[in-house]
C-alpha positions in Angstrom: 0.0 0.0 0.0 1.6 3.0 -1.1 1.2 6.2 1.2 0.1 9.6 0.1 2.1 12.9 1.6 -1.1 14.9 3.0 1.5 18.1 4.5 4.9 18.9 4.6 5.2 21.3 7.8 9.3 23.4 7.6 10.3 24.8 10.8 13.5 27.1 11.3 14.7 29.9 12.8 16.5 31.0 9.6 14.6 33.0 7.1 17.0 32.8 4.2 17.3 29.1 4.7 13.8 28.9 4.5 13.2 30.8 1.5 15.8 29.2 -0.8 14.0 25.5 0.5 11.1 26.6 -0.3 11.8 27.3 -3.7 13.8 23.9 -4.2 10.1 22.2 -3.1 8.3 24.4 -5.7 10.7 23.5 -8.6 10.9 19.9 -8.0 7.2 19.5 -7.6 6.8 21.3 -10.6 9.2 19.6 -12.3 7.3 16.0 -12.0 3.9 17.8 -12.6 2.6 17.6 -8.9 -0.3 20.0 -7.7 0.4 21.5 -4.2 -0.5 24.3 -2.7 1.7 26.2 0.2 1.4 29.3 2.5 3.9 30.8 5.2 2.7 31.3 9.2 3.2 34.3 10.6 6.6 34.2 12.7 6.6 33.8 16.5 8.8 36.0 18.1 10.1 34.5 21.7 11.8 37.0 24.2 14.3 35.5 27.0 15.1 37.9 29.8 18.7 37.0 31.7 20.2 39.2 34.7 23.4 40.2 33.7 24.8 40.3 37.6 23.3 37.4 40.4 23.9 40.0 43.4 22.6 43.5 43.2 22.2 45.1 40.0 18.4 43.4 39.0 18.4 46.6 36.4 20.7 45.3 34.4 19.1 42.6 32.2 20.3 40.9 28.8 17.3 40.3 26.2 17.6 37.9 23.7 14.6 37.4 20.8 13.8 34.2 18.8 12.1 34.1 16.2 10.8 30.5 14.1 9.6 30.6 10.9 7.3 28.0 9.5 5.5 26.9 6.3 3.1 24.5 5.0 3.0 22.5 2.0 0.0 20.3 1.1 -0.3 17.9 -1.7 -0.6 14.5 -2.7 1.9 11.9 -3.8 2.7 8.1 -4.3 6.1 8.3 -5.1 8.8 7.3 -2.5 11.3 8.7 -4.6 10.3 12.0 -4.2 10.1 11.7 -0.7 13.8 10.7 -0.4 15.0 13.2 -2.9 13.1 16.0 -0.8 14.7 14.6 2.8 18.1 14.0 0.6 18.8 18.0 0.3 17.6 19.5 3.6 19.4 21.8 5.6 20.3 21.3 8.9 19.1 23.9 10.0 15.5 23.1 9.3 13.0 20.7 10.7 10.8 19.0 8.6 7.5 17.4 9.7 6.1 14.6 6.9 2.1 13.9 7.7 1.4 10.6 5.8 -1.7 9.1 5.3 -2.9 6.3 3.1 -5.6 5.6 1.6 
């Protein structure tokens, strides 16, 4: 029973990287003729607050900010080819969530 990709869900905290994957997706689905359709989240923004001395000085603080990046690409597929070729060039940096379902 073959299985059919339902979503592709790419997670990073690099913009660029996600960007330039995105557009190796689009041109290798196009490439074999696949229909898909994909749209960006909006970005979550995390803030982490440290004290920069342990002793007195609890107005002096260190911010850092996070920010992830995600996108969603759905479509449908029986090749396990594709699959492989699509986990074969993945950044590092980047997590990728396959949903599977068959039918």
């Amino acid at each position: 029973m073959n299985k059919i990709i339902q979503e592709i869900k790419i997670k990073t905290v690099h913009k660029k990287c996600l960007i330039l994957y995105n557009k190796f997706i689009i041109g290798i689905l196009k490439l074999h003729n696949i229909k898909f359709s994909y749209f960006n989240y909006p970005s979550k923004k995390k803030t982490f607050t440290f004290l920069k001395s342990p002793h007195v000085h609890k107005k002096s603080k260190e911010h850092f900010h996070v920010v992830n990046y995600k996108s969603v690409f759905k479509l449908s597929i029986n090749e396990k080819q594709l699959i492989k070729l699509l986990m074969m060039y993945k950044p590092t940096t980047l997590n990728i969530k396959i949903i599977l379902n068959g039918r």
